[in-house]
C-alpha positions as CSV (number, residue, x, y, z in Angstrom):
1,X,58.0,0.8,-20.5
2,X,55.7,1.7,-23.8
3,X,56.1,-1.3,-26.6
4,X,55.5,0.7,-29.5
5,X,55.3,-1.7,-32.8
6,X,56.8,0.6,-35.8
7,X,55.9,-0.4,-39.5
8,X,58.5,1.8,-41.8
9,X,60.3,0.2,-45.0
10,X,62.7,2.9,-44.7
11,X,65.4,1.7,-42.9
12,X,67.1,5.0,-42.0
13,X,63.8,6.7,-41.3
14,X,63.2,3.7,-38.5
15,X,66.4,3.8,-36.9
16,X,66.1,7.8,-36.0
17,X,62.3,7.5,-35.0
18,X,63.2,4.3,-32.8
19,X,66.1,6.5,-31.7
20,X,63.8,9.1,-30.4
21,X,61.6,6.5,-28.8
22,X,64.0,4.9,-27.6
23,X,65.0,8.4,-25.8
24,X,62.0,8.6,-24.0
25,X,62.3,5.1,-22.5
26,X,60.1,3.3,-24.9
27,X,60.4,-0.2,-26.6
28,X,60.5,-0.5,-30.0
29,X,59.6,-3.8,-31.9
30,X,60.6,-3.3,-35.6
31,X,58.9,-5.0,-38.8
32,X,59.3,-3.9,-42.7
33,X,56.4,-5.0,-44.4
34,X,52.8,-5.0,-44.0
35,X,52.5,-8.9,-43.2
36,X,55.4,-9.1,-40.8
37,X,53.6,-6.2,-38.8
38,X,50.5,-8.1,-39.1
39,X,51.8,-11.3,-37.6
40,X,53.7,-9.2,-34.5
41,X,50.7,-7.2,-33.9
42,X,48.0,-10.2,-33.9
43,X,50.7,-12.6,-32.0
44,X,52.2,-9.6,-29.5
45,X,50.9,-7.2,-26.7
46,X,51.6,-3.3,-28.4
47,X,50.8,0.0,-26.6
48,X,50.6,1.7,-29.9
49,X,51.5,1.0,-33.4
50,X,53.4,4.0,-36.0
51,X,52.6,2.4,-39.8
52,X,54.2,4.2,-42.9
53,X,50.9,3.6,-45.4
54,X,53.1,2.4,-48.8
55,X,54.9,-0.3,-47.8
56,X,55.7,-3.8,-49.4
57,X,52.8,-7.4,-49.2
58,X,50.4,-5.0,-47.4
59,X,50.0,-2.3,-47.3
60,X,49.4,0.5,-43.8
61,X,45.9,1.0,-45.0
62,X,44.9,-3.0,-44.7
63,X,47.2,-3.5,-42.1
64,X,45.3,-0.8,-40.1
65,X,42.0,-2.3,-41.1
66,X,42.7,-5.6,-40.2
67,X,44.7,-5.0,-36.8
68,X,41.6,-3.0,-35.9
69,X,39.3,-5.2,-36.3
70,X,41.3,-8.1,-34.1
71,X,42.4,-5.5,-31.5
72,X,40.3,-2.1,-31.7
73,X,42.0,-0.5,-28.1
74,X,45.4,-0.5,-29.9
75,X,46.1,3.4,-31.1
76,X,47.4,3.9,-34.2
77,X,49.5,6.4,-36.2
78,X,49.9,7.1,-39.4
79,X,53.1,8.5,-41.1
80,X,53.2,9.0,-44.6
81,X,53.9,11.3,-47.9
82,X,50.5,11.8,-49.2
83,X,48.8,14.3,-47.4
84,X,45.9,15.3,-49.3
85,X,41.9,15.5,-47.1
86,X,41.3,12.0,-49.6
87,X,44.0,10.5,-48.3
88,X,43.7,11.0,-45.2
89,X,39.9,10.2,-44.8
90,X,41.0,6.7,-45.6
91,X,43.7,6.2,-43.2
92,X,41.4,7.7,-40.4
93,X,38.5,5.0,-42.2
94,X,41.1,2.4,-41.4
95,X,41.0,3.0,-38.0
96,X,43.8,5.2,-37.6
97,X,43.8,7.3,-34.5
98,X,46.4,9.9,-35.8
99,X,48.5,11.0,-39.3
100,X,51.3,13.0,-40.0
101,X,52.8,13.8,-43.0
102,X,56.2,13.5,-44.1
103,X,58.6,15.4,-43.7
104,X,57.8,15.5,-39.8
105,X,59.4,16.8,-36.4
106,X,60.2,14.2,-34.0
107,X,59.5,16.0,-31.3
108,X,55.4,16.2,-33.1
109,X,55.6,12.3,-33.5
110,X,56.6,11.9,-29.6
111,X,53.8,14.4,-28.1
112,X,51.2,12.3,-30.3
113,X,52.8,9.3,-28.9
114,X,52.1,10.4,-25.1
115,X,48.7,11.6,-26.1
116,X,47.4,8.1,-27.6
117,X,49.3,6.5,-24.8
118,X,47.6,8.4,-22.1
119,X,44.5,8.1,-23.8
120,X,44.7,4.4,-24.5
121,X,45.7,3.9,-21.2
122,X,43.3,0.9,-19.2
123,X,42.6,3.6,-16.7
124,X,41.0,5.8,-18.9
125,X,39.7,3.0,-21.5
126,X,37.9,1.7,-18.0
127,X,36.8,4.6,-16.4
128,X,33.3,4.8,-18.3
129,X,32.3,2.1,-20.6
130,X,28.4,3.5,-21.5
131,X,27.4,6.6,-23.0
132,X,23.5,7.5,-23.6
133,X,21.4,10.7,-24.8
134,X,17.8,10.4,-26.3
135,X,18.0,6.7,-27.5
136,X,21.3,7.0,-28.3
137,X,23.7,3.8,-26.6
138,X,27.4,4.0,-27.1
139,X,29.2,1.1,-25.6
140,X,32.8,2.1,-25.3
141,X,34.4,-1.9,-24.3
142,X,32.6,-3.4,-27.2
143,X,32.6,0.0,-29.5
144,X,29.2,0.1,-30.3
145,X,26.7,2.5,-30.9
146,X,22.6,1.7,-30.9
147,X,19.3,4.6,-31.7
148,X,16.4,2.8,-29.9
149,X,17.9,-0.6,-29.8
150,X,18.9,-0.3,-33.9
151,X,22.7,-1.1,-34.2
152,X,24.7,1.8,-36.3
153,X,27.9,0.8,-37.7
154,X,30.0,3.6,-37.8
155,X,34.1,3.8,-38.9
156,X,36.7,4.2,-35.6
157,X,37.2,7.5,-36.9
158,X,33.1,8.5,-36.6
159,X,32.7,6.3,-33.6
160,X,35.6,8.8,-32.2
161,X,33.5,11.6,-33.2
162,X,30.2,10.6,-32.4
163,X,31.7,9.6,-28.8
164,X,32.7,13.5,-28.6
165,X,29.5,14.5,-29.1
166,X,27.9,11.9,-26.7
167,X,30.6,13.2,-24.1
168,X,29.4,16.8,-24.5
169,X,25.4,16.7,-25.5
170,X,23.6,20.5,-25.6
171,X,27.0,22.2,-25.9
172,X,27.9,23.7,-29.6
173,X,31.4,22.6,-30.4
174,X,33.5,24.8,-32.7
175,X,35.5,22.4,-35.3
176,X,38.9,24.1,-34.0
177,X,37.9,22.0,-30.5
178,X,36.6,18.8,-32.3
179,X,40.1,18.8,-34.4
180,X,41.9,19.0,-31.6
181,X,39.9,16.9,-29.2
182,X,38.9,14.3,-31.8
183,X,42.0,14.3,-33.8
184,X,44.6,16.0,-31.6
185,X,46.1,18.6,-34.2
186,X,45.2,21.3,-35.9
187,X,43.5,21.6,-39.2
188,X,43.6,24.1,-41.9
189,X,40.6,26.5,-41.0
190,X,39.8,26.5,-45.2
191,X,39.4,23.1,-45.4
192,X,35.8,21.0,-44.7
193,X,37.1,17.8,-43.1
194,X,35.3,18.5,-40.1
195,X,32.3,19.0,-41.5
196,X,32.9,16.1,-44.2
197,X,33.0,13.8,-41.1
198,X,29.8,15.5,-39.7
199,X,28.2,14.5,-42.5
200,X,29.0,11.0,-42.3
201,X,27.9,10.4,-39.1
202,X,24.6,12.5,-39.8
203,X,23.3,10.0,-42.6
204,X,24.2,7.6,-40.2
205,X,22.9,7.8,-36.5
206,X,20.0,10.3,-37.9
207,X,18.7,9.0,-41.3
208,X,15.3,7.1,-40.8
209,X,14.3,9.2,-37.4
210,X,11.9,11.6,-37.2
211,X,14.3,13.5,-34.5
212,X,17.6,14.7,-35.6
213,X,20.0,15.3,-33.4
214,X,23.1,16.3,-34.5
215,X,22.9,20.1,-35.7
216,X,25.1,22.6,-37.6
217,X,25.1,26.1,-35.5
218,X,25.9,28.3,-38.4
219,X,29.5,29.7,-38.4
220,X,30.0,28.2,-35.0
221,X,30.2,24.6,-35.0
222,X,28.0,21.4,-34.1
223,X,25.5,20.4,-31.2
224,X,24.1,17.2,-30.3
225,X,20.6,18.2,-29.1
226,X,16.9,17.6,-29.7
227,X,14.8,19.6,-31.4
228,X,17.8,22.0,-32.0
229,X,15.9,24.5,-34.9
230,X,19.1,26.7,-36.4
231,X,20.8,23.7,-38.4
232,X,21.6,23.1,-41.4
233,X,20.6,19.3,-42.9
């Protein structure tokens, strides 16, 4: 059975999302404020983690920031009112694995459930720890990431992306897949957030090297490749 540890000052709103977990045969371990969560999470094993971001002595951002850091296989989602790109570039910056905005469907926050869960799972976190392409070293235990032996420190949310891209080298990606691969949803197709990310991880694993390896194909999405000539940088 699932222990899912579920971070929501709301009462009400905890006792119908525990109900629906509770449906699907999973345990729920409840906590109301930031530090409470903190102590349960750092103290107790947790198959995933559901955080509301405003909520009292600490709040889902930190929390997610500093559980992260102690325990980075834990998934994590986010539930909260604010919805704009900002705000959620700095809950997936925390670490979080998944957002949804309130008002939500229960039966949306249970499929993202069994996602992370299958994903998260010790088969799959097991199954291949290394990933390499042209100098590139991703080590998926210890979640790091070198370019000929130089260590790049990347956010969860660009490791996640950059691990993507390392699963599927040569291949242009559209953003529709890398949404729904990377972030499991859907995004608005008028929004940048996928190249916003793209970005990020640019400056980081390709600033300083004469190669660059991570291309835009114009109107159709991104490639990890050498020497890849119709980019935009």
């Amino acid at each position: 059975m699932p222990h899912i540890l579920l971070l929501e000052d709301d009462k009400r709103l905890s006792r119908l999302i525990a109900t629906g977990l509770l449906e699907q045969e999973m345990d729920v371990s409840f906590a109301y404020d930031g530090e409470k969560a903190y102590e349960l999470a750092s103290t107790q094993y947790f198959d995933l983690i559901i955080t509301d971001i405003i909520v009292p002595l600490k709040n889902g951002i930190d929390f997610c920031t500093e559980i992260k850091e102690l325990k980075p296989n834990i998934p994590v989602i986010m539930l909260t009112a604010l919805g704009n790109t900002d705000d959620k570039l700095k809950g997936f910056d925390s670490g979080a694995d998944d957002y949804l905005t309130k008002p939500f469907e229960m039966l949306e926050l249970l499929a993202r459930v069994k996602v992370l869960l299958k994903r998260f799972s010790p088969q799959n976190l097991h199954s291949s720890n290394i990933l390499k392409y042209e100098g590139i070293e991703m080590d998926l235990k210890l979640k790091t990431i070198h370019r000929n032996g130089i260590l790049i420190k990347l956010t969860p949310k660009e490791f996640n992306l950059m691990q993507f891209l390392l699963e599927n080298p040569e291949r242009v990606l559209s953003r529709t897949e890398i949404a729904e691969k990377v972030w499991e949803t859907r995004f608005d197709t008028g929004t940048n957030f996928i190249d916003v990310y793209i970005n990020y991880i640019r400056k980081k694993v390709d600033k300083g090297f004469d190669v660059k390896l991570i291309h835009t194909k114009l109107g159709m999405g991104f490639i990890l490749k050498k020497g890849y000539e119709d980019h935009i940088l």
